[in-house]
C-alpha positions, 0 to 999 in steps of 0.5 A: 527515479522519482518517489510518490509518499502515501503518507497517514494511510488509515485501514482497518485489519484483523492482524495479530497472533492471540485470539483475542487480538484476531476478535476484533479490527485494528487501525493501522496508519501505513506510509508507502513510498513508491519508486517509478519513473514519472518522467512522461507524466511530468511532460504530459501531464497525464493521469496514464503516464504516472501511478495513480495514488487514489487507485493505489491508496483504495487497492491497499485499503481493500487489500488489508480490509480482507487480509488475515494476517498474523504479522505486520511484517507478512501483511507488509510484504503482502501489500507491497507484492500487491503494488507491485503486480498492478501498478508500473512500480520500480520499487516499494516500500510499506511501514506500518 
């Protein structure tokens, strides 16, 4: 198994329980590690055989953009269920 690091993720979110926290955007900087076979990539190198970070990194960045959590925790999952339904992932992880 290997693991691709998207580390330092900037995304702007409206998150937060209070009102006043859900006026305004907040930064959050996400690390996401991925686990996925890159076996055949390593051999093709080929973009189709492995998981595209810039697609992944643009899909969570309009994920959270238009997300509308109160939790980090649910905003985590959210993304990670994301990740998962569209890119061949065998494992995820998301710390925010």
């Amino acid at each position: 198994m290997d693991i691709i690091y998207l580390s330092g993720l900037k995304v702007d979110a409206v998150i937060g329980v209070w009102e006043w926290e859900r006026r305004i955007r907040h930064e959050l900087i996400l690390d996401i590690e991925i686990g996925s076979d890159l076996s055949q990539a390593s051999i093709s190198d080929d973009l189709r055989h492995t998981v595209d970070y810039k697609a992944v990194s643009d899909h969570v960045t309009q994920f959270t953009k238009e997300s509308r959590f109160k939790l980090l925790e649910a905003l985590a999952e959210g993304i990670a269920q994301e990740i998962m339904r569209d890119f061949p992932v065998k494992w995820i992880r998301v710390k925010a």
